[in-house]
Every structure is written in C-alpha cells, then in structure tokens.
C-alpha positions, -999 to +999 in steps of 0.1 A: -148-227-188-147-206-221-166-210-247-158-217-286-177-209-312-176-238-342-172-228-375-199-235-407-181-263-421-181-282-385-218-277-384-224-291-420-197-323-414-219-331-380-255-328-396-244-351-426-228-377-406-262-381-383-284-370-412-266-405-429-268-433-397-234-420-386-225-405-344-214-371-345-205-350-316-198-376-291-183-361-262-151-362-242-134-345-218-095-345-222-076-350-195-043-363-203-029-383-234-021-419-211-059-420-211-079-440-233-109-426-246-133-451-252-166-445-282-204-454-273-208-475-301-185-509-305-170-513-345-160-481-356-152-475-391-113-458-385-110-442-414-143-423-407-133-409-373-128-370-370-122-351-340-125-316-328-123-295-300-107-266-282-067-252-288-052-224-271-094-214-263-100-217-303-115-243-326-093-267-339-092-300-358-073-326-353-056-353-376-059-387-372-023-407-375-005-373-369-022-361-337-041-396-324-046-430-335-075-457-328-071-487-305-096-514-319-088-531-285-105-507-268-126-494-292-109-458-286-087-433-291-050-424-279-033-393-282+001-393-296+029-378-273+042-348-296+014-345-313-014-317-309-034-325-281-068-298-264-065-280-243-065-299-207-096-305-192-116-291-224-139-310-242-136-325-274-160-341-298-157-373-323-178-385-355-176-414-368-197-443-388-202-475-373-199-510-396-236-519-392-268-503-395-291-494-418-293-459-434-316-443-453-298-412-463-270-418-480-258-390-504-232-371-492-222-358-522-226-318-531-262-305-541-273-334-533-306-327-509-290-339-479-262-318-482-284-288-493-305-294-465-279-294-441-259-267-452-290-246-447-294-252-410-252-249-408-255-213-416-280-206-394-262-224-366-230-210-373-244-174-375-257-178-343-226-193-323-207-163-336-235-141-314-229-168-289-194-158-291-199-118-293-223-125-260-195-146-239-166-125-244-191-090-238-187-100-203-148-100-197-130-069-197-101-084-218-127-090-242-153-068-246-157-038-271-173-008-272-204-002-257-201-037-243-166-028-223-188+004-211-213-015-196-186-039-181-164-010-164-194+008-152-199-020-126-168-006-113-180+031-114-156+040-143-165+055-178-152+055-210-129+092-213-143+118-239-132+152-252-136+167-215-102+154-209-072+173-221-051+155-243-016+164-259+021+149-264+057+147-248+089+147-259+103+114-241+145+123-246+180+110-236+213+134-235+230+107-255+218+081-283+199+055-271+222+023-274+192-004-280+155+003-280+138+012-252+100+008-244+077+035-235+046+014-225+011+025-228-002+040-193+031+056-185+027+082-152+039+118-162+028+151-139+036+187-137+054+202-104+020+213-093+000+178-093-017+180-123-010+139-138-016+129-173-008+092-189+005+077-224-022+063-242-003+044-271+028+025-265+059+043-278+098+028-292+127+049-286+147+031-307+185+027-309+205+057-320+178+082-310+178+107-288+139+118-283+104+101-290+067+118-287+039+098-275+004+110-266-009+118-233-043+122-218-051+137-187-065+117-158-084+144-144-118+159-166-120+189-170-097+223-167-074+212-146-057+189-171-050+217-195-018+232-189+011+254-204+037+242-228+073+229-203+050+224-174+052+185-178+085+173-169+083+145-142+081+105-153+058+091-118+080+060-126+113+062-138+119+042-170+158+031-175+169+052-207+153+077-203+161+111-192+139+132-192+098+143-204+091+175-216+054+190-233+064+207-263+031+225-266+002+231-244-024+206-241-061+209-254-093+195-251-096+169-281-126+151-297-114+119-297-130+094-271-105+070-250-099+033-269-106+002-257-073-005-247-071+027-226-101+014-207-091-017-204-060-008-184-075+013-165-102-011-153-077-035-146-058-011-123-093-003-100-098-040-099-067-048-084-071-018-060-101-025-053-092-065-040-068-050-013-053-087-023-018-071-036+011-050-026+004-025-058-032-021-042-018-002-012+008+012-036-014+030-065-038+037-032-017+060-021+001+074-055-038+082-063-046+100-033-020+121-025-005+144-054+025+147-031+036+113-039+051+098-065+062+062-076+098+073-070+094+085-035+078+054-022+084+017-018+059-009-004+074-038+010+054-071+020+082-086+050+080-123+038+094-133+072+063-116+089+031-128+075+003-104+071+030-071+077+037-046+052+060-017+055+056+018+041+084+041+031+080+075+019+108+095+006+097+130+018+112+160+023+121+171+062+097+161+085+061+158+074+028+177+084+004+166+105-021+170+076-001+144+059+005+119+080-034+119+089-039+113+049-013+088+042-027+069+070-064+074+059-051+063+025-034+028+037-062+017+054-090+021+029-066+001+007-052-027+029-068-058+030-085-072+063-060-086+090-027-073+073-004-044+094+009-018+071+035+004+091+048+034+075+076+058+082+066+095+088+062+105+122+032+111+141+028+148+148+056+158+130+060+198+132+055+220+100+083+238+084+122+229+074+138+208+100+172+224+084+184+251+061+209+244+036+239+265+040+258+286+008+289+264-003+315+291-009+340+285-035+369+281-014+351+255+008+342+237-025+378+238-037+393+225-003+369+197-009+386+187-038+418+190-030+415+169+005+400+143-015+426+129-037+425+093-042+404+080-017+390+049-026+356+037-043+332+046-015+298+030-020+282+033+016+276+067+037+285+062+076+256+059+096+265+091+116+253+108+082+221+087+075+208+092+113+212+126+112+184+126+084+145+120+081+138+085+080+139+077+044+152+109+029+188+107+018+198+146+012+228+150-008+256+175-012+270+177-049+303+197-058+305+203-100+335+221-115+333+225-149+354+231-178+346+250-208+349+242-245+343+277-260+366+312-256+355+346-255+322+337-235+303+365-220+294+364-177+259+357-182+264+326-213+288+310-182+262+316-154+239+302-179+256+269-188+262+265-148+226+265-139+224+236-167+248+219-151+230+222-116+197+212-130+210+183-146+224+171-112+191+178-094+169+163-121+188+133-120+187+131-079+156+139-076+142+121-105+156+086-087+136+059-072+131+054-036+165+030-029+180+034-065+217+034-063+234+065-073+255+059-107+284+083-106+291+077-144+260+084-155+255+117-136+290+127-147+280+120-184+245+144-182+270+174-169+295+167-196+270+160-226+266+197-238+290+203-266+297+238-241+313+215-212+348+204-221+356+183-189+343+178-153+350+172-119+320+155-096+319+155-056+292+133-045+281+129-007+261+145+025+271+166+053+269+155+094+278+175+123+295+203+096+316+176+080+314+166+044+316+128+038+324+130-005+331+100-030+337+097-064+319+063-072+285+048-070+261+050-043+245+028-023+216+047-008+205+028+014+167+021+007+162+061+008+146+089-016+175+109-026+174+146-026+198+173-041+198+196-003+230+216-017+247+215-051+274+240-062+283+241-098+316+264-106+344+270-131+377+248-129+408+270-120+422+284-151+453+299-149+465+337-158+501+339-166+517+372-157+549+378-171+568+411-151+593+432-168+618+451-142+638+483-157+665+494-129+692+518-131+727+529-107+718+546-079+728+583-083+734+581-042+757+551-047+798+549-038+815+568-070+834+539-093+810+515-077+793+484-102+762+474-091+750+448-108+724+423-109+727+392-084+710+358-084+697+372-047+679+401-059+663+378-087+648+356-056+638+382-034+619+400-064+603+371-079+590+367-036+580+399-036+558+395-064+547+360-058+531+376-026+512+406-042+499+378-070+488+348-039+469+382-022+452+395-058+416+376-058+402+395-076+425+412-094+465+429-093+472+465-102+509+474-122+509+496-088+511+469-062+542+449-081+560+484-093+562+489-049+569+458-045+597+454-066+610+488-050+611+475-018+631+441-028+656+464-042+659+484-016+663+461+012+684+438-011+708+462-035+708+494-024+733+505-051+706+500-075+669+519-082+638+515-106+639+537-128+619+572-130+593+564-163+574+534-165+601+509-146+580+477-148+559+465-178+534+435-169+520+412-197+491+383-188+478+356-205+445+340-199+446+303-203+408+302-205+402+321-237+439+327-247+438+362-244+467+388-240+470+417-219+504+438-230+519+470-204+487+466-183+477+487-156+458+464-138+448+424-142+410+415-141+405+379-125+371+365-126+363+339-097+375+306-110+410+324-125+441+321-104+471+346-113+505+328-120+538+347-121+556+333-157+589+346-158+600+382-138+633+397-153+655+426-143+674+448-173+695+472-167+681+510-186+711+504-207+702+470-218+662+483-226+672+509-244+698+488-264 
C-alpha cells in the first residue's frame, strides 16, 4: 500500500463541504469499473459530486461525465470504460451534498470566514502530508535521498562512497563509426589485467557516426588500490555489442566528490538480490565478486528448467585449474546458493597446477600450406568433437592464421613488425574479449584487422588444432557454449612478388669447328630459363648474380657447346619489387625479406654482336 500525499486545494474543498452540511471524504475502495459503488447518504445532489484518489501512485482528480457518471437507481457511481479509472485496489474518496438538511454555514464564497478559516487549517494539513510523504518514501531505496538512502543501505552494511575511492574516465571506442546509438549504461564493469575493477557512474550515448565516448568511472575498491596508471584499464567485465574496446586516457585520482544517489541505489539493489540467494544473478555476481579471476565473459550460470532446483556452473578458464581455485569457486557458490538448490560447476577437483599444453611456433611455411590446402571449403560453423574433447571443459583455444597486405611503400622492418603486432592484438582482444558461448563473427574480426588505413587487404584462418591437425574455416563460429581463447595466432605479410628479369651475353666458342654458325635455339632458351628457374625456387632469402651467371654456363654447356658466356660481365640481372615498386638494375645480389617470393620475368640470350650493336 503506498501512500499519497493530497494537495492544499483538496484539503480546503473537503473542510468546506463538511464545514457547510455537506459528506466529504467518503471512502471506497476500487476494484473494478462493473462495480457499483454505492454513497452512505440516499439523494445526492449530482452535480455536487467530486471524486479523488490515487493514479499511477499520485493524486488525481477525476471528472464526472468524462471519467464516471451517477446512477440515481443506485444511488452510486459507475466508472466509464475508457475513461480514467484508480489505480486497482486503491482507495478513492467522494464529496458531495445531500438534497436535505439544514446547514448553518453556508458561505462558500472567498474571504468569506468559512473559507478563511478553512484555508488556514488546509495549509497546515497540507504541509504536513508532504512530511508524511518525505517520511514514507525515506524508507524505500528507490526513494529515499540523502542521508535518508544512507540510513536505508546501512541495514545492508553498505555506505555511501567518498573521496577515498579513486575516480577517473575511459575512452569507450569502436574501429569504425558507430551505425545507430549505442548505450553505455550506468554501473558498467571495467578492470585492469591485474584485478583492480572500477564501474561507470553516469550513463553514457555513443551515438551514431562516432567512433569513441568518455564516461566516468569510480573504483569499487577504497583506497590505493583503485588508483592506477594511465592504459592499465582495458577490459569491459561484460561485453556491450558496439563496442570495441575501453581504454583510461589518464591515470585515475582520488576526487572530492561523494557517490549520488543513484550510484547507491544501484548498488544496494545488487547486494539485495545477492543477498536473497532467490536468483540466478545471485550466484552469478557471487562469484564475479569473489574471485578477481573471473569475469562476466568467462562464465555462464544456467538454471536446467527441466531439473528443478539444479543449476549449472561453467567457467571459461585457462588449462586446468588450481586446487586453490576450485576450493574458492566452490566456497563462493555455496555462500550464494539458495537452500535446497544443486549448483554443479565444471573445473575439476584437484586439478594439477601449471599448463596442461604449450603452444607451438607456427612457422611461415606451415601457415602458408594452410592456406593454400584450404581453398573453397565450405561455410564451416561447427568444430569436430575430436577437437572440443581434446580441450578443458569449457575452454575453446583457438588457432588464428592473418596475412596481411600493406597500403604504404618504402616501409622500414620495424613500422611492418609494428603494424603486425596490431594486427595480432586485435585478433586476441576480440577472442578473448568474447563471452562465454558467443559465436565467433568472422566478418567482424576480419573488419578490426583491416580498419587501419596501413592494412590494404587480408586473409583470415580461423580454427583449433587436435592430434597435430589443423581444423580451419573461413565463416562464423559456433563455439559451442565455451570461453574462447587465442592459444596461437600468427600474423604475416601476404606473398609479394619480385620480378627478376636476366640478361644473357654469349659469344662463338673459340674451340668450336672453323666455318661453324652457332646460333641460338629455342632448346637452349628452355634449358636456361630451367636453370634459372631452379637457382630462383632455392633463393629464400635471397639470389646472388653468381648463382645464375654458373648456372647459365652450365645450360650452355651441356646444351650448345659451340657457344660460351662471354669473358666481362656476361649476365646483367634487373628486379622489381611489387611491394614498394622498387628497381634493382645490374645487381649483384637480390635481398628477399620473408613474405617476398622471387619470379623469373623474362631471361634473353644476345649474341656480343647484338649488345654491342
């Protein structure tokens, strides 16, 4: 039942109407417009009937003939379907004059004494159903203010958080405009990497078109430990869909300003419902609370509506669990489950400390086979189970392959390693940033490595390794209820090609037949452009002038012994790097980085006579 305070001018209508021989404040409870709600008193004047009571837990008045009309039959009132009706089961209250009686007060009129007189005692009643008021809703969280909502929460052992708590803002941001608003609400989980967990304290719009929005944070921890470095806060506890990422601009500090009455609010309303044990969210923030190790993506508490009373735990850990772990998750569920209900988790019991695997190096040739074997195989959405049961329960680990292509020329070995390790920690962000049993969106992974203006294209391998074989896709991921983490990720360069272009200078053997005309057939062509063709498939890291000028000799040799290289400079070589579209003229030797591939572009034989000429 709530209570409503009435304002002045119901107070001074009421005390004239019984002040002058009429019935004010006659009483009736609403419950339902069919009913008939019959007065007291028998001949009611109608067009002195007025009626008040309770809407949407406020004062309202209604209209006679628009919201209700009066039955003479029944000396009563109806309600009107479609009109305004109270609240249901609230009371309301009617006035009203009756046709006979005798009445000494009869001046209603302004100033007159009656109406003086009883707009006197109206201010004092109205004054003090507004403290009325002030003293009901100092009981309710939702309603009470300051020092009343402090003496509300204490009965739950909180208190309202001062300047010993470190308070700051983040930088809430997207790789790519927003396309519609999205919410940031108030009480948004963020933490470091170490633990440390602060939360919004205003409600925050990224709104469409933008690609960042700051919003305050407080730490939830007093003192010290909530005051950290500038970067250190980077982790959203619960992912929010459009947005990427949460970064602290700037260290955080210890502020003067004490926490609202909407931060308290929340809060209390958070240790109430953990403190019922009534709800699935009880055993959820339980354990979120307790243990800094987990996170509202790496868990997921599931009530099995099949099996009353039974919930199920699942934590998306990393490897196998300690035994110090186990022992606290299971300390944590049952302070928070309710009597008579099962909660089962996942972790084994006396798990052994340590790795249960180490990731093994991708090399670039294994990466590249990987790519080439999978051509157009088709959407895969589902891992085989050979691969999920060779994996903690609840951990999915994944092995990414990136290849990337750059936009800009001319870039130095230390800007490319730099833009890789981008790349990689966009793909592990967004891995390990997931939910527990999120799906795996291959376009919008594919879109964070290609956002930087630096990345021209990209190719994406996407899967997990069992028994040494790699199981890859190139669509979206079902992952099966799991926490998804990035075990291996690779990030290289696409293949760019390196045209070499091979000039060949032979002259007549002196040692040839005299009168003979060697000249230049279409077999020595082929078995040259072979020998070269070998010497570039072998050069991984580079080919040397020195390799192609022997084996060009020996083509000639075996193939037209009438003809010889000549004695000074016989072969010129020319390369072109695709990548930055550089040119490499008479070279001694051709510098391939790791991701270049040298391609033979056109190989010609001239006779001295014909250079020279």
């Amino acid at each position: 039942m709530s209570f409503v305070a009435q304002p002045y001018e119901q107070f001074v209508s009421d005390l004239l109407t019984s002040l002058t021989g009429g019935m004010s404040r006659e009483e009736h409870r609403f419950i339902g417009p069919e009913e008939t709600y019959t007065f007291t008193t028998t001949n009611v004047i109608e067009d002195t009937i007025r009626i008040a009571g309770e809407l949407n837990e406020s004062f309202a008045a209604f209209e006679r003939g628009i919201d209700y009309t009066y039955d003479a039959a029944t000396n009563g009132v109806r309600w009107k379907q479609g009109g305004t009706q109270p609240d249901d089961r609230s009371y309301f209250y009617v006035s009203y004059y009756p046709q006979e009686g005798q009445h000494r007060l009869t001046d209603r009129n302004p100033g007159s004494v009656t109406t003086t007189l009883a707009e006197a005692f109206s201010r004092e009643l109205a004054v003090l159903h507004r403290q009325m008021r002030g003293i009901y809703e100092s009981a309710f969280v939702d309603l009470a203010t300051d020092s009343a909502l402090d003496h509300v929460v204490a009965l739950l052992g909180l208190a309202r958080k001062n300047a010993r708590f470190a308070s700051g803002e983040v930088l809430f941001k997207r790789t790519s405009p927003a396309p519609g608003d999205v919410t940031i609400p108030s009480g948004t989980l963020i933490s470091t990497d170490q633990g440390q967990t602060f939360e919004t304290t205003n409600k925050r719009t990224l709104r469409r078109g933008q690609l960042s929005v700051t919003a305050p944070i407080r730490a939830q921890v007093e003192g010290t430990p909530g005051k950290v470095d500038a970067g250190l806060i980077k982790n959203v506890n619960r992912p929010i869909f459009g947005i990427d990422s949460v970064v602290n601009e700037a260290a955080t500090f210890f502020a003067t300003q004490k926490e609202t009455d909407e931060e308290l609010r929340r809060r209390a309303r958070g240790t109430l419902e953990r403190a019922g044990k009534s709800t699935v969210d009880a055993i959820l923030y339980a354990l979120i609370e307790d243990l800094p190790e987990i996170t509202e993506a790496n868990i997921q508490v599931v009530e099995k509506t099949e099996t009353p009373g039974y919930v199920e735990v699942r934590l998306g850990l990393d490897a196998t669990a300690s035994p110090d772990l186990v022992a606290r998750v299971e300390d944590s569920i049952f302070s928070a489950r309710p009597a008579g209900v099962r909660v089962v988790h996942n972790l084994p019991t006396g798990s052994q400390t340590g790795s249960a695997r180490q990731a093994e190096d991708i090399t670039r040739a294994t990466a590249l086979a990987d790519l080439k074997a999978h051509g157009d195989l088709p959407d895969l959405n589902k891992l085989p189970d050979s691969v999920l049961s060779s994996m903690p329960d609840g951990v999915l680990r994944l092995r990414t392959e990136v290849f990337l292509r750059l936009a800009g020329t001319n870039l130095t070995a230390a800007q490319k390693e730099s833009i890789e390790e981008d790349a990689r920690s966009s793909v592990v962000d967004y891995i390990d940033g997931l939910p527990m049993g999120a799906p795996i969106i291959y376009s919008k992974l594919l879109s964070r490595i290609v956002a930087p203006d630096t990345i021209q294209d990209a190719s994406l391998l996407i899967g997990a390794e069992a028994a040494r074989q790699f199981f890859s896709f190139t669509a979206n991921l079902d992952t099966g209820g799991r926490k998804t983490k990035a075990d291996t990720t690779f990030v290289g360069l696409m293949q760019e090609n390196v045209t070499i272009d091979v000039i060949v200078r032979v002259e007549r053997n002196a040692a040839s037949p005299a009168g003979s005309a060697p000249k230049i057939t279409d077999s020595l062509q082929t078995s040259a452009t072979s020998a070269v063709n070998l010497i570039l498939s072998a050069g991984k890291n580079g080919v040397s002038k020195q390799a192609i000028v022997d084996a060009v000799r020996g083509a000639i040799a075996s193939g037209t012994p009438d003809l010889q290289l000549i004695a000074d400079n016989p072969v010129v070589v020319n390369a072109t790097y695709e990548e930055t579209g550089r040119t490499l003229n008479d070279t001694d030797q051709v510098a391939l980085a790791e991701h270049e591939m040298p391609l033979l572009g056109k190989l010609t034989l001239k006779f001295q006579g014909d250079l020279d000429g």
